[in-house]
C-alpha positions as CSV (number, residue, x, y, z in Angstrom):
1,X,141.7,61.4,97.0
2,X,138.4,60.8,95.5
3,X,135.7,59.0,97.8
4,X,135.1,55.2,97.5
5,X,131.0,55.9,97.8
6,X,128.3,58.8,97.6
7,X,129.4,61.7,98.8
8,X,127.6,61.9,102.1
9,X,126.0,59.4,104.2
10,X,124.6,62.3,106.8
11,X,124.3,66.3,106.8
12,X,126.3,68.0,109.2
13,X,124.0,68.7,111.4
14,X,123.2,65.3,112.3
15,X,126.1,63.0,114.0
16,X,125.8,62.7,118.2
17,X,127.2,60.3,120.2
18,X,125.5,57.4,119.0
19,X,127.1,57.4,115.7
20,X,130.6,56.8,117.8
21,X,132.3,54.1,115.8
22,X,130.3,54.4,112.6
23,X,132.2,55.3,109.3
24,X,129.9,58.2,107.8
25,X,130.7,60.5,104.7
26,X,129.9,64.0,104.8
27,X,130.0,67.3,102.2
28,X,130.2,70.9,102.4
29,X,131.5,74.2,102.9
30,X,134.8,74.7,105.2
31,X,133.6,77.3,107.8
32,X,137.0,77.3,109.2
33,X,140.6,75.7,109.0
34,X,142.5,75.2,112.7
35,X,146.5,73.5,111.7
36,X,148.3,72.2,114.5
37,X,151.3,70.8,112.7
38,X,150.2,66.9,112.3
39,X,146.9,67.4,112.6
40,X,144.6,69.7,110.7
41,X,140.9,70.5,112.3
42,X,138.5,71.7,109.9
43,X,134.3,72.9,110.6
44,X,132.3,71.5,107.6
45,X,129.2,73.4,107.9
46,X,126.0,72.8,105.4
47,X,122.6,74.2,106.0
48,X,121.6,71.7,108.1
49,X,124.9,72.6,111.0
50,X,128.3,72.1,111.2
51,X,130.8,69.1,112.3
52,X,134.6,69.4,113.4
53,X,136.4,66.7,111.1
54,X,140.6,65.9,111.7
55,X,143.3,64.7,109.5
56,X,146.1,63.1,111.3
57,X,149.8,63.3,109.4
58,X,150.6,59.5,111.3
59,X,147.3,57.6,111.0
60,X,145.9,59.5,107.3
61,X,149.2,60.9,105.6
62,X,147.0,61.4,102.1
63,X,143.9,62.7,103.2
64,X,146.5,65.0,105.7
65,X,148.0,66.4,102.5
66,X,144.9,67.0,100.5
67,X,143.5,68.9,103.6
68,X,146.2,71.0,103.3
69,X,145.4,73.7,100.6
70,X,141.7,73.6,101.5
71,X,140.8,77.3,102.8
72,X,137.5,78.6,104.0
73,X,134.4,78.3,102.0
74,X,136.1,75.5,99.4
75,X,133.9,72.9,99.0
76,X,134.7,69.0,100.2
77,X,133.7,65.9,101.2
78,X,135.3,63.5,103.9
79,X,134.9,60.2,104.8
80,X,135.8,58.8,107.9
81,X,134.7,57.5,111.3
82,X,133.3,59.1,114.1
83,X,134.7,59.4,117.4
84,X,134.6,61.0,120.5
85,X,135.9,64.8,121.0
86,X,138.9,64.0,123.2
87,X,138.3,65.5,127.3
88,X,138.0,68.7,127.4
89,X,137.1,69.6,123.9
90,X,133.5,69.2,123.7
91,X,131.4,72.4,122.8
92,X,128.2,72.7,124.4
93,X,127.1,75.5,122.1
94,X,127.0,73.1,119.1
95,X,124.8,70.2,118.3
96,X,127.3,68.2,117.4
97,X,130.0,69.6,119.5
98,X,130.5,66.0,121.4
99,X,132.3,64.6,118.4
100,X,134.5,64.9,115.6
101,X,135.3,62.6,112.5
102,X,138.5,61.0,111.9
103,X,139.0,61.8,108.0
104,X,141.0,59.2,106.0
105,X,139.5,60.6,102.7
106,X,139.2,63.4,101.2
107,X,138.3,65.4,98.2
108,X,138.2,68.7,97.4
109,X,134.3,69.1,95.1
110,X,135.2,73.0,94.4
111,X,137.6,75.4,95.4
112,X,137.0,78.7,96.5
113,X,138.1,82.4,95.5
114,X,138.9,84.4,99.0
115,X,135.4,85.7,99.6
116,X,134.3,89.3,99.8
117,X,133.1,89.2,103.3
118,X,133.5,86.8,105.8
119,X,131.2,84.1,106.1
120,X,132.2,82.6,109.2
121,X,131.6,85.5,111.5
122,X,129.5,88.7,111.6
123,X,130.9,92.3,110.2
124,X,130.3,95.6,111.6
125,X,129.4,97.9,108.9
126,X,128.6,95.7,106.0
127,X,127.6,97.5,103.0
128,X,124.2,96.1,102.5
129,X,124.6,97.2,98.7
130,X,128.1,94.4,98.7
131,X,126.2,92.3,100.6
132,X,123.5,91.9,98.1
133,X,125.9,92.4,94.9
134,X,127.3,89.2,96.1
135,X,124.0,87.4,97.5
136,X,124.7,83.9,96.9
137,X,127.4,84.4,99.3
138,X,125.7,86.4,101.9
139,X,122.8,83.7,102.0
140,X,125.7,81.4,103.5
141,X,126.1,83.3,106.4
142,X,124.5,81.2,109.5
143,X,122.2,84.2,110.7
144,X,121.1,84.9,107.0
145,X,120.2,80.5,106.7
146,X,118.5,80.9,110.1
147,X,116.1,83.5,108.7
148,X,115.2,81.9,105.3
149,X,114.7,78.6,107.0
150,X,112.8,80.2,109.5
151,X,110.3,82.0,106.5
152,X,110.2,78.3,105.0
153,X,108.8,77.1,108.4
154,X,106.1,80.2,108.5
155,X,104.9,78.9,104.9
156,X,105.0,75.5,105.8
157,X,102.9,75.6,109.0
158,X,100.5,78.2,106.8
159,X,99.5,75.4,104.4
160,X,99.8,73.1,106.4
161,X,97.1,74.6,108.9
162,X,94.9,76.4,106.2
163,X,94.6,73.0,104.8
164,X,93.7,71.3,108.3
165,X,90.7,73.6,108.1
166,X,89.1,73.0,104.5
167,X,91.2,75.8,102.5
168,X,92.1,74.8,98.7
169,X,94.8,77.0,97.3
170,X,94.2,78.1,93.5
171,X,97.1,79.4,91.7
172,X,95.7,83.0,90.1
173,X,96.9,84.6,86.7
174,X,100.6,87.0,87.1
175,X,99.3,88.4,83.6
176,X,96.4,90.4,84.4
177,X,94.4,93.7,83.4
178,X,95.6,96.4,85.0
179,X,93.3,98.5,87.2
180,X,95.1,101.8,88.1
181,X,93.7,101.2,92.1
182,X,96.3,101.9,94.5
183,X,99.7,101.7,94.0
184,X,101.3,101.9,90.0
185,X,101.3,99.1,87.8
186,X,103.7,97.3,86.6
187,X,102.8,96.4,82.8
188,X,103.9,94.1,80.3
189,X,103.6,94.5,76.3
190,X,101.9,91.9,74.6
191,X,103.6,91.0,71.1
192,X,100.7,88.9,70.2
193,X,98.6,92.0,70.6
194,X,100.5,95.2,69.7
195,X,99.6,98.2,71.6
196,X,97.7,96.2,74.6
197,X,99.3,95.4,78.0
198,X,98.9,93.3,81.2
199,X,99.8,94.3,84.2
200,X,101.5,92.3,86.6
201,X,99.2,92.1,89.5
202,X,99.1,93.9,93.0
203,X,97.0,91.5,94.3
204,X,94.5,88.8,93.5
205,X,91.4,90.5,94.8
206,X,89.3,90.5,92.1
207,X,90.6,87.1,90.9
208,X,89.5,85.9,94.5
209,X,86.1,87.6,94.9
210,X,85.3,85.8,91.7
211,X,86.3,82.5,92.7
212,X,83.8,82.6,95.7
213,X,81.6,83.6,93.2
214,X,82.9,80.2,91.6
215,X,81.6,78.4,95.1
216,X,85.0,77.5,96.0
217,X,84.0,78.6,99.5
218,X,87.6,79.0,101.2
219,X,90.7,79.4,98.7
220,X,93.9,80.5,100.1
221,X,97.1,80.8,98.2
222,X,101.1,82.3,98.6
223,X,100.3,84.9,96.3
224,X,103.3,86.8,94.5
225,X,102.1,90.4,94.5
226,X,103.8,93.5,92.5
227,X,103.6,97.1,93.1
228,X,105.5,99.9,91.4
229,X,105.7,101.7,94.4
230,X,108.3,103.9,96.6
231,X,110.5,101.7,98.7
232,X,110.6,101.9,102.4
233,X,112.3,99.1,105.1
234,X,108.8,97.5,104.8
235,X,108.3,97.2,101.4
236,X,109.3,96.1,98.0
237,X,108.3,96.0,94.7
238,X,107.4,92.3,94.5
239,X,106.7,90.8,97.5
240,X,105.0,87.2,98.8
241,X,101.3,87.3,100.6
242,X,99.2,85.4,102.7
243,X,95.7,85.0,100.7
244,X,92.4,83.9,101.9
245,X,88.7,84.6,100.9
246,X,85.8,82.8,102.2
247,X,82.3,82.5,101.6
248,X,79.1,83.0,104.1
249,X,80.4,85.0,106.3
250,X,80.3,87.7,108.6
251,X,83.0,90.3,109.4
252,X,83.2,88.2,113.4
253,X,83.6,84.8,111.3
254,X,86.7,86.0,109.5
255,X,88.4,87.6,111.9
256,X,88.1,84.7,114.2
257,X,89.2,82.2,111.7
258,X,92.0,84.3,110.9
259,X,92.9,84.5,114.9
260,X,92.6,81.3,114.9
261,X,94.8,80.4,111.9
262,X,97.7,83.0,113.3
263,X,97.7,81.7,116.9
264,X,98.4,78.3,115.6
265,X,101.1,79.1,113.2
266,X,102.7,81.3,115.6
267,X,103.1,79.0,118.4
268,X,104.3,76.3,115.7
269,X,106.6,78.6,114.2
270,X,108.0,80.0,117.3
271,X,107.0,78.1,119.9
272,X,109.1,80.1,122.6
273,X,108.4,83.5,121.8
274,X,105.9,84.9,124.1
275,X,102.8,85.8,122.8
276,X,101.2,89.4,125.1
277,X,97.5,88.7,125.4
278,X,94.8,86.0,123.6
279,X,92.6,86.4,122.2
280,X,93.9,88.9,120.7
281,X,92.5,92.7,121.6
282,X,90.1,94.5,118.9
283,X,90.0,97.7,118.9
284,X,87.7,99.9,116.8
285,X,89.7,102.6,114.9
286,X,88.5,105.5,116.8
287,X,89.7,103.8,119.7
288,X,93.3,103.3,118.5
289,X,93.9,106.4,117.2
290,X,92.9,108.1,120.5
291,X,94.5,105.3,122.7
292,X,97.6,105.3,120.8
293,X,97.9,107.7,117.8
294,X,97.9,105.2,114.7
295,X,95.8,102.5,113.1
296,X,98.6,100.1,113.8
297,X,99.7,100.6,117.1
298,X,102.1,98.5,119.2
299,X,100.6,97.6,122.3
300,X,103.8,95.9,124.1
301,X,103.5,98.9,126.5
302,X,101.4,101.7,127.8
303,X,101.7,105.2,128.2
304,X,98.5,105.6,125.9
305,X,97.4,108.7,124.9
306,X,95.2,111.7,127.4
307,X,93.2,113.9,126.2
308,X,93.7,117.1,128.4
309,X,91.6,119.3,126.3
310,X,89.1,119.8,128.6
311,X,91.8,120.0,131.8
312,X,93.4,123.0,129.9
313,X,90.6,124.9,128.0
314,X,90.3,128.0,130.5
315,X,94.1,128.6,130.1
316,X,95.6,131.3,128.9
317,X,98.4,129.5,126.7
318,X,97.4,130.6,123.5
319,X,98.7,127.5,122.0
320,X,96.2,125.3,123.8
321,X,93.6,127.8,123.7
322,X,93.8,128.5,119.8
323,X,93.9,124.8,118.9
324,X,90.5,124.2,120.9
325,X,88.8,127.5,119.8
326,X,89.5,125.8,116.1
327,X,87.8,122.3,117.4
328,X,90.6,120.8,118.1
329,X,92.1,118.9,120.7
330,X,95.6,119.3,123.6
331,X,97.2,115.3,123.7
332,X,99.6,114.3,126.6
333,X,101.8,111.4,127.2
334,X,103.2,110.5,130.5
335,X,106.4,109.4,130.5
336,X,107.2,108.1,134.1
337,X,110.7,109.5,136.0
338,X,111.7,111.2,133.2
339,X,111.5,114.4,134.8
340,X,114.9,115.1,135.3
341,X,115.8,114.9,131.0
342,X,118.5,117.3,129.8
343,X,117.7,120.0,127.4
344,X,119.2,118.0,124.6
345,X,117.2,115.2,125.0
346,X,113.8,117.4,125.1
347,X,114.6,118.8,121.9
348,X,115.4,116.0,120.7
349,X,111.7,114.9,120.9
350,X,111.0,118.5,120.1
351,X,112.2,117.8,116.7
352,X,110.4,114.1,116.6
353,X,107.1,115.7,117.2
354,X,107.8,118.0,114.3
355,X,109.2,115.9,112.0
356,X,105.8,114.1,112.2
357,X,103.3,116.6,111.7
358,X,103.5,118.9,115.8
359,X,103.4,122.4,115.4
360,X,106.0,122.3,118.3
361,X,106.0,120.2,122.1
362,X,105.1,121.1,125.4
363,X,106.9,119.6,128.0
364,X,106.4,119.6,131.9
365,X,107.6,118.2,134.6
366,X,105.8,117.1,137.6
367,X,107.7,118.5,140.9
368,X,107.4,117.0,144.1
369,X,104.5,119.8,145.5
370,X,102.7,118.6,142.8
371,X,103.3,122.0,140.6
372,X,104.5,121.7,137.4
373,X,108.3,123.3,135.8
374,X,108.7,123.9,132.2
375,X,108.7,127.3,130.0
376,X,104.7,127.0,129.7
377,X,104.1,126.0,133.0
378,X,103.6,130.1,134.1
379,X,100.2,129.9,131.7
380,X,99.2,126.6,132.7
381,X,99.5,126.7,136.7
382,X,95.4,126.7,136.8
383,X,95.1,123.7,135.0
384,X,97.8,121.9,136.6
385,X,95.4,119.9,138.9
386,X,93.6,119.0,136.3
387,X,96.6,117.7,133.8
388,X,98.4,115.8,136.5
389,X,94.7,113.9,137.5
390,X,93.6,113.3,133.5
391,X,97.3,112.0,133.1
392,X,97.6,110.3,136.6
393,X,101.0,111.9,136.9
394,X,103.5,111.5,140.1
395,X,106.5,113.5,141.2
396,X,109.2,112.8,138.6
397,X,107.1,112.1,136.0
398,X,107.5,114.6,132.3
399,X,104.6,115.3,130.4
400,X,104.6,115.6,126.8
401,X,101.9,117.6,124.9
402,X,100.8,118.3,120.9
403,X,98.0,120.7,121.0
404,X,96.5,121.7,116.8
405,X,93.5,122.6,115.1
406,X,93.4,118.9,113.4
407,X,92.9,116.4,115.9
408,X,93.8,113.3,113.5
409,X,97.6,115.4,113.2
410,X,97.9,116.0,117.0
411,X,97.2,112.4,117.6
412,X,99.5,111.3,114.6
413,X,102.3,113.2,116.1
414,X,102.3,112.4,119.6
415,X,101.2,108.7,118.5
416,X,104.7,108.7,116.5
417,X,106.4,110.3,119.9
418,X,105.1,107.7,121.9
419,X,107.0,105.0,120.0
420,X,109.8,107.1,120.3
421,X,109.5,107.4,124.1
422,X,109.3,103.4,124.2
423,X,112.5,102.9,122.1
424,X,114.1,105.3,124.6
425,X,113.1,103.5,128.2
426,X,113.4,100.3,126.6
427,X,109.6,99.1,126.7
428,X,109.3,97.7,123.5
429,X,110.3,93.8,124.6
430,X,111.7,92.6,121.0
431,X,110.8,89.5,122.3
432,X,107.1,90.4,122.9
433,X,104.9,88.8,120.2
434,X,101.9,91.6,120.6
435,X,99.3,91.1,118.2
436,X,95.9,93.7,118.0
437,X,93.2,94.0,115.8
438,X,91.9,97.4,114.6
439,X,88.4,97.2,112.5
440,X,85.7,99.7,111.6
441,X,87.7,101.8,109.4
442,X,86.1,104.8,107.7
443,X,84.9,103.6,104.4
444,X,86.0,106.8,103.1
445,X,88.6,109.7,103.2
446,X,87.9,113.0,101.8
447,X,90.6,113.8,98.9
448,X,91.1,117.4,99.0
449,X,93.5,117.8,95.8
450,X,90.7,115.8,93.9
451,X,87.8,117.0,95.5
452,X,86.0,113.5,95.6
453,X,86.0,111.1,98.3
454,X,88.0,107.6,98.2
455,X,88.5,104.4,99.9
456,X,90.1,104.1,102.7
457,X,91.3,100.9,101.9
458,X,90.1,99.6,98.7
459,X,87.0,100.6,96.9
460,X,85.4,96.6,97.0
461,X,85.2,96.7,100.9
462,X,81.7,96.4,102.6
463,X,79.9,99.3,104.4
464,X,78.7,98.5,107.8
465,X,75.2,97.9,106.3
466,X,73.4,99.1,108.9
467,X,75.3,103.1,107.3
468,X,75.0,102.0,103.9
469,X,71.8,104.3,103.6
470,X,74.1,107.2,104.2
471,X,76.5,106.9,101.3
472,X,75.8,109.6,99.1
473,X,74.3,111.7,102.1
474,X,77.0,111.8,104.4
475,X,79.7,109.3,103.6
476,X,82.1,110.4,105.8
477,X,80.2,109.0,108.2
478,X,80.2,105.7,106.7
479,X,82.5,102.7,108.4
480,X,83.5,99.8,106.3
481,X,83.4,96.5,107.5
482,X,87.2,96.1,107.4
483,X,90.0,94.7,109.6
484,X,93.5,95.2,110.0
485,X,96.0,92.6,111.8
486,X,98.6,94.2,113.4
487,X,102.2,92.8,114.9
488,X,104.4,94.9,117.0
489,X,103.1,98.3,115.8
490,X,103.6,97.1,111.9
491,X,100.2,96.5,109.6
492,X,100.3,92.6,109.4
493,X,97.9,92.4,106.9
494,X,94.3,93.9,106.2
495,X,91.1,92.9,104.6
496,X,87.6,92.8,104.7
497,X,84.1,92.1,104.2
498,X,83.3,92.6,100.2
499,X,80.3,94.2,98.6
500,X,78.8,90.9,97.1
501,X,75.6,92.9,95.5
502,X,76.6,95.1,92.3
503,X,74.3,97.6,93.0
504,X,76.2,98.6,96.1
505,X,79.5,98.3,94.6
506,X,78.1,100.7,91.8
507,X,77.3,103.2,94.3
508,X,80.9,103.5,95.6
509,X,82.4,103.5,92.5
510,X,80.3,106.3,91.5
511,X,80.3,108.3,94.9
512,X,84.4,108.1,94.3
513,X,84.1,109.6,90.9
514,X,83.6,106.5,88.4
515,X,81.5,106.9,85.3
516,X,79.3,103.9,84.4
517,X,81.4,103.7,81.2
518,X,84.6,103.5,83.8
519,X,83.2,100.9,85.7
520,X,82.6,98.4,83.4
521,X,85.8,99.0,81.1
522,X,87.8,98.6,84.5
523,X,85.3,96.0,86.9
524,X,83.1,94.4,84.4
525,X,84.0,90.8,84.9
526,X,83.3,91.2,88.6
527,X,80.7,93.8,88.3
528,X,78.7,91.1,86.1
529,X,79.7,88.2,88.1
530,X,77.8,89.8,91.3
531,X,74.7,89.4,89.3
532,X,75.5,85.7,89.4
533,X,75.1,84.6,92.6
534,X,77.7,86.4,94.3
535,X,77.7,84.8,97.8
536,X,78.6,86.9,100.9
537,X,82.1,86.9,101.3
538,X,85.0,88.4,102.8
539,X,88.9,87.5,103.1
540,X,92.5,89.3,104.2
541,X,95.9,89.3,102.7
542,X,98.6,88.8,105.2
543,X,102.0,89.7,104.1
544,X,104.8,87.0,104.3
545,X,107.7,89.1,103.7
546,X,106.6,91.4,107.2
547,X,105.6,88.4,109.1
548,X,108.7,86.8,108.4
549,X,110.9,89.7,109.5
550,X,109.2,90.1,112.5
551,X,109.6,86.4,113.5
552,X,113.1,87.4,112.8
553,X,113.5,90.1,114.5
554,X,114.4,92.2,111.7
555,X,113.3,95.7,110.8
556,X,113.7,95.5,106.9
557,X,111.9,92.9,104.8
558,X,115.0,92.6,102.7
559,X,116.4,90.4,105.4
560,X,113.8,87.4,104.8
561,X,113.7,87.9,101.4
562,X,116.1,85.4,99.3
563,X,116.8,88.1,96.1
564,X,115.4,91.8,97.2
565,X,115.8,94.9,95.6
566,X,118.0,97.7,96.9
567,X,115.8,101.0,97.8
568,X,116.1,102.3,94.5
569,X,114.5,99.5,93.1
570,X,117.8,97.4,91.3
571,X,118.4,93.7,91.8
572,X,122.9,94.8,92.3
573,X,123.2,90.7,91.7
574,X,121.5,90.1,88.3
575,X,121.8,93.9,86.8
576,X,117.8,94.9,86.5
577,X,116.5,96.4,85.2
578,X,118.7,96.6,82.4
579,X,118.6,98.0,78.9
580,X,116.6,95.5,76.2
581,X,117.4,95.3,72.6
582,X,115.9,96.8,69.7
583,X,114.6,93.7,68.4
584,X,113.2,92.9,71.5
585,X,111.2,96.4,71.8
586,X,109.9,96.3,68.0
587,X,108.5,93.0,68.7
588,X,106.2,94.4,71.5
589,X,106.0,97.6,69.3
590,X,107.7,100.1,71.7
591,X,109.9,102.9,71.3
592,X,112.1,104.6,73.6
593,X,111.6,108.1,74.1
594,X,114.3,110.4,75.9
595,X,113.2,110.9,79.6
596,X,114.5,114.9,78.7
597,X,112.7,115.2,75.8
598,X,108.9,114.2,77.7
């Protein structure tokens, strides 16, 4: 029967014992159907919970009988008044498991088709392509509402503490000009201007820079951000950002702002989640890729890196031997007790440390005599004293070893090991918030294929300036004044100090290949603003999407993220990209060409 009043009075979330005796209305979903012959117990969940409601054959007879084709996921609203659950029936794991409602209306808003999955419980094995061809419904699901309103409460307590300390957020353009830096563009044809095309942006870095150059001093702003790019769990090709610039500044000042900032809105956010150490560890990154083989290391647990180079350079293994004769370096990891490890599991880590870059593994274990037993360990008995003291080893213990010409790969391989080592004796607490700074980048990385050198991270990045006399003669020796925030072993977010005098940022540009003509076609409106009064200045661009998922505990971005794209780049719920019109590509004065025929 149709409801006397407004729909609802509360959410279902909401009523506890002290609503007893109160006649409330209440709407939503059925999350499930219980029939016991004269009485009929339906869950009414929204996104704010879920409430048991009754209809009772002798005391409601009509709101019994229009309860009884309702199935799950049919919208309906109830009125009716609250009560106690009866003894024995209370359910401590909900909120408002102490009561129920005593329906004497009720109307059924919607019906509902059966669903393709269920709703009301988890599935093993569900097709994440189904589950995103039907999103709307796979939104509904309790853990999938959890994470999104747990994304809203990051973004909430961003603004709301960003603003708390003097940021303004500016909205930026999402038509811009491209400038093919990084990843692809995505561009757009402009009908007004045949032939011409914005891009949509990647970020708003220039757009930023400039408004400091605008004296807007701190400006901070949700940024949407698009990059045609290659998918992995960790990315997609649009994708939310945390953006902040800010003026008068040193590299220290940002960095502990930004501490700041991320301390606050983590405990806020999660305010039971451990956090591992504060203030939170910098380490240069020299130091991380030695300590822990990668730029983004996850510092929840230890077995950091040895160097044993030195411990095994009189040896006779020609594997160590040839990789130091060629300047290169012999890495170990200690993994404690795991001596005794079967044949299948050391290859199996045979085959990680390959799969990432290891000519092959050495693996010994560290017998009780304090001698060491594994297929190299006949070449290597001189050095054994020495490997078991650099690595502090005990009986028990197996040690793990990449040895190659190229230090950077033997440290990138043994780095990647290490996670895999962690995964496999369970220190990696998921629970762990373990946050780490890594700064002092190289400004530059040596492109073989091109034969020119480029940024390490983006070309507008600040050189130590004490090195910045070096830049054409020895730029590989030049660090940038740049800092990444990292969470859990995944790249939070990076940024850094910019080049706020144009005769500096000229001198990158050119030393990675840029004609003058180049530059000011591609960076003339900031090129000219630094000439301005271009203040010093420096920011970072936190990613939403990853912060969220970690909070979340979730290993793919496409979990936090309302609409995603599958790997291959298609949005399975709306059809895109899909085919245009004729009209539509004559307006913009585009073609089609046949991908064969190019």
């Amino acid at each position: 029967m149709p409801l006397s009043q407004s729909m609802r009075t509360h959410t279902c979330g909401e009523l506890r014992p002290g609503q007893i005796g109160q006649r409330v209305r209440l709407a939503g979903w059925v999350h499930r159907r219980r029939d016991h012959g004269h009485l009929t117990f339906l869950d009414v969940r929204d996104r704010y919970g879920l409430t048991q409601v009754v209809t009772s054959a002798q005391q409601s007879p009509a709101a019994h009988a229009d309860a009884d084709p309702v199935r799950s996921e049919w919208v309906i609203a109830v009125g009716g008044v609250v009560r106690e659950r009866p003894a024995g029936t209370a359910n401590p794991d909900l909120a408002t498991g102490a009561i129920e409602v005593a329906v004497d209306e009720l109307e059924v808003l919607n019906p509902s088709r059966v669903p393709p999955f269920y709703v009301n419980e988890e599935q093993e094995g569900l097709d994440e392509a189904h589950r995103l061809r039907y999103r709307y419904i796979d939104l509904r699901r309790p853990q999938m509402q959890s994470q999104m309103l747990l994304r809203a409460r990051l973004a909430s307590s961003i603004r709301r503490r960003l603003e708390a300390d003097a940021f303004v957020e500016i909205e930026t353009p999402s038509l811009i000009r491209s400038t093919p830096e990084g990843a692809r563009d995505f561009i757009v044809p402009s009908r007004l201007q045949p032939g011409r095309f914005y891009a949509l942006p990647q970020s708003p870095q220039v757009l930023k820079q400039l408004l400091m150059v605008a004296g807007y001093d701190r400006y901070y702003q949700l940024a949407r951000c698009f990059r045609d790019e290659d998918l992995r769990g960790d990315r997609q090709p649009e994708f939310t950002q945390l953006d902040l610039e800010m003026s008068f500044v040193s590299e220290r000042d940002v960095m502990e702002t930004v501490e700041r900032i991320v301390l606050d809105v983590t405990r806020d956010t999660l305010p039971d989640r451990p956090i591992l150490a504060t203030p939170i560890p910098r380490l240069t990154y020299d130091q991380a890729i030695a300590r822990y083989g990668s730029d983004k290391p996850d510092i929840r647990f230890g077995m950091e890196l040895v160097d044993v180079t030195d411990a095994v350079r009189d040896t006779a293994f020609r594997v160590f031997s040839d990789a130091i004769v060629s300047g290169g370096a012999v890495l170990a990891l200690r993994a404690a007790g795991c001596a005794g490890y079967s044949r299948r599991e050391l290859d199996e880590l045979q085959d990680v440390a390959r799969a990432n870059g290891a000519g092959g593994l050495v693996h010994l274990a560290v017998e009780a005599d304090g001698t060491l037993r594994g297929p190299a360990a006949r070449f290597l008995d001189v050095a054994a004293g020495g490997m078991i003291e650099a690595t502090e080893a005990e009986p028990g213990d197996l040690l793990l070893m990449v040895a190659d010409a190229d230090r950077p790969r033997a440290a990138g391989a043994i780095g990647r090991l290490r996670l895999e080592m962690g995964n496999r004796l369970g220190l990696r607490d998921p629970n762990t918030l373990a946050y780490v700074w890594v700064h002092r980048f190289p400004m530059f990385t040596w492109d073989a294929a091109l034969a020119r050198w480029d940024a390490t991270h983006n070309p507008f990045s600040a050189p130590v300036w004490e090195e910045a006399d070096r830049l054409e003669s020895d730029p590989g020796s030049v660090h940038a004044q740049q800092y990444d925030i990292v969470l859990n072993g995944w790249e939070l977010g990076g940024g850094s100090i910019r080049i706020h005098r144009r005769e500096v940022l000229e001198r990158a540009f050119r030393l990675m290949g840029h004609t003058t003509e180049r530059m000011r076609d591609e960076f003339g409106a900031l090129l000219e603003a630094l000439e301005y009064g271009a203040p010093p200045h420096g920011g970072i661009a936190i990613g939403l999407d990853r912060w969220a998922a970690l909070f979340a505990d979730q290993e793919n971005i496409r979990e936090v993220m309302a609409f995603p794209k599958t790997q291959s780049g298609s949005d399975l719920l709306m059809g895109a990209p899909s085919p245009v019109t004729d009209v539509q590509l004559e307006e913009v004065g585009l073609r089609l060409v046949d991908a064969a025929a190019r």
